[in-house]
VMD Tcl script that draws the C-alpha trace (Angstrom):
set ca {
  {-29.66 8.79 -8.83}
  {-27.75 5.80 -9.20}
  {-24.53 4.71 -7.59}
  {-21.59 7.00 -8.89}
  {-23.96 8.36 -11.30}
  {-23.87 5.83 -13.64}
  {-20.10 7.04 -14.63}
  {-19.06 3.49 -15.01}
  {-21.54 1.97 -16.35}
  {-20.61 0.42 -20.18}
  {-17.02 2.28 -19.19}
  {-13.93 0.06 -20.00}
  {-11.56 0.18 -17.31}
  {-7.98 -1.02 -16.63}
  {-7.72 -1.88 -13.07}
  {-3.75 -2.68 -12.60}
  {-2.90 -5.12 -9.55}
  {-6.85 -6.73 -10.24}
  {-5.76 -10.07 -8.64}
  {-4.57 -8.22 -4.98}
  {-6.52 -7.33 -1.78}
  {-8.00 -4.05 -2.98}
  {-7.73 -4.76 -6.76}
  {-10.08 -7.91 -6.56}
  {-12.81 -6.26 -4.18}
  {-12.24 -3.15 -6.83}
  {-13.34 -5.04 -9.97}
  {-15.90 -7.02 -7.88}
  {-17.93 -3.27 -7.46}
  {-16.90 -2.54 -11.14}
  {-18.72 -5.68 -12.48}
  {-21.57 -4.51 -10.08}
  {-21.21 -0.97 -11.76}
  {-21.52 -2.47 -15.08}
  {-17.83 -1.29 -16.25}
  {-16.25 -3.57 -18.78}
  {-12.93 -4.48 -16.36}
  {-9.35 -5.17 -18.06}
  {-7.56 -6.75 -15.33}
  {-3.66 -6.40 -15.60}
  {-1.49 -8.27 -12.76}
  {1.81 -9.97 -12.18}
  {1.90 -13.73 -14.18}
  {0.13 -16.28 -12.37}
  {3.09 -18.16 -10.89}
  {4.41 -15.13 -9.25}
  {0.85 -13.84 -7.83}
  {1.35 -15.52 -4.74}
  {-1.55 -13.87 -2.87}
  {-4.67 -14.35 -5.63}
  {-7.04 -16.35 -3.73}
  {-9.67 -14.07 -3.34}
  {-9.26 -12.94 -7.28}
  {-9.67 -16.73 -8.14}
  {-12.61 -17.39 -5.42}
  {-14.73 -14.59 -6.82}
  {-14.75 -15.79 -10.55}
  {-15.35 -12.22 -12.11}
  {-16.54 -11.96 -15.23}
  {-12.94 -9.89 -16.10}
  {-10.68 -9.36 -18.86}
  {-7.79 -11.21 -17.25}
  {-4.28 -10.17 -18.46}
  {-0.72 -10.71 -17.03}
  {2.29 -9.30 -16.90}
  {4.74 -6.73 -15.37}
  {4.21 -3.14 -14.81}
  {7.72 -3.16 -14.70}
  {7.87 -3.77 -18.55}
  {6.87 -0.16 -20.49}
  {6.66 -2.26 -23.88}
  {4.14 -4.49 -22.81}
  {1.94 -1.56 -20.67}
  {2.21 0.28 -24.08}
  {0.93 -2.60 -25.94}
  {-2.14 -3.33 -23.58}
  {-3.37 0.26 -23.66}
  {-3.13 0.61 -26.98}
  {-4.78 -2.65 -27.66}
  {-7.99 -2.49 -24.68}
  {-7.94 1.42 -25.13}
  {-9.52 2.46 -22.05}
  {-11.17 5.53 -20.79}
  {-10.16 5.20 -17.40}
  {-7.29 3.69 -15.59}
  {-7.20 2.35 -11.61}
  {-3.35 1.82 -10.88}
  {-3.24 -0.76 -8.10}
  {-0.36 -2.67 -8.70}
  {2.31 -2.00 -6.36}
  {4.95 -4.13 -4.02}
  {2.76 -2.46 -1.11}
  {4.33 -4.25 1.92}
  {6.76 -2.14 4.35}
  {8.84 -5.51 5.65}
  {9.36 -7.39 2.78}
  {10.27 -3.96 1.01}
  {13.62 -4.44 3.63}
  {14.28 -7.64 2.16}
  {14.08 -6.65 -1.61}
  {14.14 -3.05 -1.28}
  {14.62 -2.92 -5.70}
  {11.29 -4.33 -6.63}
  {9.48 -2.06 -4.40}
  {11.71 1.10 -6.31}
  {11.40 -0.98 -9.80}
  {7.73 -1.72 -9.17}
  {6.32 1.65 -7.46}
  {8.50 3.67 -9.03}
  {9.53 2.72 -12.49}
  {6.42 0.59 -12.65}
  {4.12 3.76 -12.30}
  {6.08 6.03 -14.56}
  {5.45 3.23 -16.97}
  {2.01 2.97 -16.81}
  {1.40 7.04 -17.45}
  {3.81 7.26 -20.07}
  {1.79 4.72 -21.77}
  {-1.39 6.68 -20.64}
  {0.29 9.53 -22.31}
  {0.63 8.10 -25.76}
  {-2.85 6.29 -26.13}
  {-5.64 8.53 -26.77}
  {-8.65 8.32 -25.33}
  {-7.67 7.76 -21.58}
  {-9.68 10.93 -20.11}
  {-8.86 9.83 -16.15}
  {-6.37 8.27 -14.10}
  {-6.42 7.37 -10.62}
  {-2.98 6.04 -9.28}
  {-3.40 4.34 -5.54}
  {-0.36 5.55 -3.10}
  {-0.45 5.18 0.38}
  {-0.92 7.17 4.00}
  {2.86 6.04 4.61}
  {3.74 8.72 2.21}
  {4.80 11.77 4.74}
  {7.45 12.56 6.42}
  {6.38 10.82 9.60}
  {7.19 13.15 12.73}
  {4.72 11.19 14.70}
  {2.28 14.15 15.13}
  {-0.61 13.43 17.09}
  {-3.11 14.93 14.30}
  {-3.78 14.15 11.26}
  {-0.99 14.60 7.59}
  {-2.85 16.29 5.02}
  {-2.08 16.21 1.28}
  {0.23 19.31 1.33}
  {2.32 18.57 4.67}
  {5.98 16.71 3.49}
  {6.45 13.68 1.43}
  {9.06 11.20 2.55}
  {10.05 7.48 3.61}
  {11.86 5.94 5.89}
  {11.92 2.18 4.73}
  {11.86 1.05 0.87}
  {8.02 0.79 0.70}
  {6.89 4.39 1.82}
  {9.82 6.30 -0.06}
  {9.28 4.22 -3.12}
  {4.99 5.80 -2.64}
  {6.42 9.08 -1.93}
  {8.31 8.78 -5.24}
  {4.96 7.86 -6.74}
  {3.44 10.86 -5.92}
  {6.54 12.49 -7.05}
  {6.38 10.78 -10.51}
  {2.82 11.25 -10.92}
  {2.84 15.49 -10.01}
  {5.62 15.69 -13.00}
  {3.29 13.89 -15.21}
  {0.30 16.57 -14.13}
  {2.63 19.34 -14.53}
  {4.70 18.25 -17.63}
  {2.21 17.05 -20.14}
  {-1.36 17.57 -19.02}
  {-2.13 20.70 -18.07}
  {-4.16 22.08 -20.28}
  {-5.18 18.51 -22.05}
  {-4.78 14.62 -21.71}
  {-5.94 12.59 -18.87}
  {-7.07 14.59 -15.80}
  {-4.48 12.59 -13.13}
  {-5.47 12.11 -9.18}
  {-3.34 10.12 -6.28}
  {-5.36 8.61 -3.54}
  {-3.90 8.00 0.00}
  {-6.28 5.78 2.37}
  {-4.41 4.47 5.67}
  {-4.69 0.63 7.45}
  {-6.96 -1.13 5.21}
  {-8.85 -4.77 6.84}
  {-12.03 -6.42 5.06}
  {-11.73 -10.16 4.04}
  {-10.06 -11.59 1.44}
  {-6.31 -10.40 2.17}
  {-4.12 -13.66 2.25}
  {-0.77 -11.10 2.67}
  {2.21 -11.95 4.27}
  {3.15 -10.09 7.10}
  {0.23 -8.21 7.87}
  {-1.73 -8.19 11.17}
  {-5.22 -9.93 10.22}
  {-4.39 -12.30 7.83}
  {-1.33 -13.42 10.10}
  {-4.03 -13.83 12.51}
  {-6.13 -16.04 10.64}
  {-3.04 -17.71 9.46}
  {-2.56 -18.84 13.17}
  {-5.85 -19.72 13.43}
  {-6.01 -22.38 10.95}
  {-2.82 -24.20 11.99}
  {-3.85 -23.85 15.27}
  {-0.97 -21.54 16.47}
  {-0.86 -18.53 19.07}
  {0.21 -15.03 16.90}
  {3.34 -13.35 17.55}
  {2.56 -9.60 17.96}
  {5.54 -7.54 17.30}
  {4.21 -3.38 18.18}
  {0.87 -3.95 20.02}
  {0.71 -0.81 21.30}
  {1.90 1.14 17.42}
  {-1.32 3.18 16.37}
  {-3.04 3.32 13.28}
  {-5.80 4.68 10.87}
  {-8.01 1.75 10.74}
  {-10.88 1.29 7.72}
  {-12.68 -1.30 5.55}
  {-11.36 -1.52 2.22}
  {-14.66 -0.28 0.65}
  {-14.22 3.02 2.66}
  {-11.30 3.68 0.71}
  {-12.47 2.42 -2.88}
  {-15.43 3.99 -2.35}
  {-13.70 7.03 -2.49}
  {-11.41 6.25 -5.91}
  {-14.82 5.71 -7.78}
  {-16.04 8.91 -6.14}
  {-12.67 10.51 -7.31}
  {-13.16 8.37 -10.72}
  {-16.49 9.53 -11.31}
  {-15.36 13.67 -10.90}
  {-12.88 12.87 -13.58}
  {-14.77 11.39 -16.12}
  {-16.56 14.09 -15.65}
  {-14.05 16.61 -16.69}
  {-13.64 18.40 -12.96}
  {-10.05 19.82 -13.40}
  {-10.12 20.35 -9.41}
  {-10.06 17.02 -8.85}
  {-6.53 16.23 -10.90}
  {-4.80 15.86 -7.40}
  {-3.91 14.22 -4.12}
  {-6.10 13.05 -2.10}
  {-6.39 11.33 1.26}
  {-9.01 8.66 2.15}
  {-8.96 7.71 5.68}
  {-11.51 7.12 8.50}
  {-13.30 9.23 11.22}
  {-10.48 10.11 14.52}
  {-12.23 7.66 16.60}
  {-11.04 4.92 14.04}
  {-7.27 5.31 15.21}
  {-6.71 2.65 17.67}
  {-3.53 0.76 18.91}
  {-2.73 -2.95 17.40}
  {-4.08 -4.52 20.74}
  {-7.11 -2.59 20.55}
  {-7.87 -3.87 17.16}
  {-7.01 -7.59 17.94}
  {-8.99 -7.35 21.08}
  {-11.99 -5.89 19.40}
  {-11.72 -8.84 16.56}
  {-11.90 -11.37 19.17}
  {-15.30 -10.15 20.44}
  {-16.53 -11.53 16.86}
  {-14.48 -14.51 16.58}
  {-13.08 -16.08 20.00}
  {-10.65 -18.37 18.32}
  {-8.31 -15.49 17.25}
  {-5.43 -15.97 20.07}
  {-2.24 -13.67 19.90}
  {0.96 -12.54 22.06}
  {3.21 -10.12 22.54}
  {6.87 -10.66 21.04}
  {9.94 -8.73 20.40}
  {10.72 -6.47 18.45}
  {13.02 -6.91 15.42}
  {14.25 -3.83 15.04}
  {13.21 -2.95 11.25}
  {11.63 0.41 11.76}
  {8.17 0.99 11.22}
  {6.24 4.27 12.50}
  {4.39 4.25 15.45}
  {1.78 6.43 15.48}
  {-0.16 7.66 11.96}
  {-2.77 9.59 11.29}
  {-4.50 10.77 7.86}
  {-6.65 14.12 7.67}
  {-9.51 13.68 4.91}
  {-11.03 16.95 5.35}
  {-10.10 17.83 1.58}
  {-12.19 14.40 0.86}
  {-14.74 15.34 2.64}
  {-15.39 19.24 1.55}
  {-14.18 18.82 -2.13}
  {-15.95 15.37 -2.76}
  {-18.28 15.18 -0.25}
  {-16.92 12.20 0.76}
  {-17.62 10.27 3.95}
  {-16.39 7.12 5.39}
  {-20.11 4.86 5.97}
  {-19.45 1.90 8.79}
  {-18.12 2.58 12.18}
  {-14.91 0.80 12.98}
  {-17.00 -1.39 14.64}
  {-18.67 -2.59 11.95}
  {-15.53 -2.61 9.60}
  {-14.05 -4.98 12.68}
  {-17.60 -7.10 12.60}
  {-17.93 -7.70 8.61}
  {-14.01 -8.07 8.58}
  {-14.11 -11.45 11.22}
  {-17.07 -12.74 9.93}
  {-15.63 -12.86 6.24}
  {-12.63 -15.20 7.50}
  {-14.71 -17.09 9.97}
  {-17.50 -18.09 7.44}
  {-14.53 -18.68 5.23}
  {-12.37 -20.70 7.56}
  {-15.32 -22.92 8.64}
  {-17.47 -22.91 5.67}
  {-15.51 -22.08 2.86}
  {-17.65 -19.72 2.08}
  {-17.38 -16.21 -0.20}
  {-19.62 -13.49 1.46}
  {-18.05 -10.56 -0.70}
  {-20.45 -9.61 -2.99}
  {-23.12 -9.83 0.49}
  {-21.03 -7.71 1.77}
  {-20.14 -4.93 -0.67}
  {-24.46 -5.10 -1.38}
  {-24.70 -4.32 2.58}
  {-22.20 -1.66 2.12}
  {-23.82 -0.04 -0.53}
  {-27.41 0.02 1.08}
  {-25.53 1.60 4.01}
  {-24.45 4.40 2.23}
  {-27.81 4.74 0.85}
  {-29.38 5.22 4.37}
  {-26.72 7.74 5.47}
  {-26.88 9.35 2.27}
  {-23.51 8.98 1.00}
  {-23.36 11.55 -2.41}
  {-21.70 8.42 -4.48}
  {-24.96 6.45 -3.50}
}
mol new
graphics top color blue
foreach p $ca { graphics top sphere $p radius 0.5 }
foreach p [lrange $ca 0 end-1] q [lrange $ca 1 end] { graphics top cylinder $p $q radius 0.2 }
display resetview
């Protein structure tokens, strides 16, 4: 047995937001997987945070444009006619969301409902699998874990805008494929870290930020708790959830959370303390707060993950931490690109704990 089955192999695939954190290490395992990739992202002057897209020079179908525009969407599908679609593309930051609170709506929202309509009109897409967040519940900061049938809601722009998503995407399931069409899924994974994320505002790349200019980071909630996992946790379960689709498994045509073991919930200060032990030079702070709201403690249950896919996470948060700060160190003083090494490591991993996707 071969990774995934094979499910992907020859497959073409739209992978929306291809150019982002997730999206680029995403189409760097579908090359791997042998999957013809379609890469659809914003145009390149407003794809501010491509730089580990560019670095990895993927042998992709690079396309741009706006999710926000259903004409275009319409046109692509119906032009690259793919069999399955990964919908990454998303304003997926919580403070800039305050700033511009209508492109995360337009984009999460409208963007999304865009993308399945066209979905619905092109035949041959048989599977769908729409990326949401764990900021999707109604956050009553329970000291267990949400699971995919406890309350959707948002407090700022960014999670309600998600919880929409999954809103959008249920009506979709319900209203037009039921009994036919693409079978639909939503995955929810929680704090994602692994190299190659040059976003603003969030707590590792701010880190290295401060690194490189030689500065000391400004830590806002050091003590705010949170679900912490490599990125190739999580996207190892959308090709695990990809792969039951193809495959026709009705079951599967749901949410679905993807987030780490319990002991993988650690504080901000716990995290930055632990990165240090790989790479000294990371220096940080404690500052004050600036009042934007922003939940303090979160936790995702993956038990349905884990019975109905058989899904498990593979490296310990220690590890995760480990390949994470070696990424941006070999990077920062070599200029190196270790993620291929990396996601090859990963995948051997699995292999030796006998992961079902491996």
């Amino acid at each position: 047995m071969t990774a995934f089955a094979r499910s992907y192999q020859g497959r073409r695939v739209l992978l929306t937001g291809h150019t982002g954190f997730k999206g680029s290490w995403l189409a760097a395992w579908l090359v791997e997987l042998g999957a013809e990739v379609v890469g659809f992202s914003l145009p390149c002057e407003q794809d501010g945070n491509a730089e580990h897209w560019a670095a990895l020079r993927l042998p992709v179908t690079d396309l741009r444009g706006d999710i926000r525009d259903a004409s275009a969407l319409q046109r692509l599908l119906a032009e690259q006619q793919p069999e399955i679609v990964f919908h990454l593309a998303a304003q997926s930051l919580v403070r800039p969301s305050y700033r511009q609170p209508l492109d995360a709506w337009s984009s999460n929202v409208l963007g999304t409902a865009n993308l399945l309509e066209a979905c619905r009109v092109t035949p041959g897409v048989a599977a769908v699998v729409v990326v949401t967040t764990d900021k999707v519940y109604a956050n009553r900061e329970w000291p267990w874990g949400y699971r995919e049938c406890d309350e959707l809601a948002g407090h700022d722009p960014y999670s309600a805008s998600k919880a929409a998503t999954e809103l959008v995407c249920d009506s979709y399931r319900k209203s037009f494929w039921q009994q036919s069409g693409p079978l639909l899924a939503t995955a929810r994974a929680g704090n994602v870290i692994g190299g190659g994320d040059w976003a603003e505002d969030r707590l590792i790349p701010d880190l290295v930020r401060a690194v490189q200019t030689g500065q000391t980071l400004q830590i806002r909630s050091p003590s705010s708790t949170r679900p912490w996992q490599h990125v190739l946790e999580c996207l190892s379960g959308y090709l695990l959830l990809g792969q039951r689709l193809l495959e026709g498994d009705r079951s599967c045509a749901d949410a679905w959370n993807f987030g780490p073991a319990p002991e993988a919930n650690r504080s901000v200060a716990e995290i930055l303390q632990a990165l240090r032990e790989h790479w000294p030079a990371l220096s940080w702070q404690a500052a004050s707060d600036d009042g934007l709201h922003e939940a303090r403690l979160l936790y995702l249950d993956s038990a349905k993950a884990r019975s109905g896919l058989h899904w498990a996470p593979v490296w310990s948060l220690h590890t995760a931490l480990q390949m994470t700060a070696e990424w941006y160190r070999l990077s920062h003083e070599r200029g190196e690109v270790c993620t291929r090494e990396q996601l090859l490591h990963f995948i051997n991993a699995a292999r030796q704990v006998g992961c079902v996707w491996a």
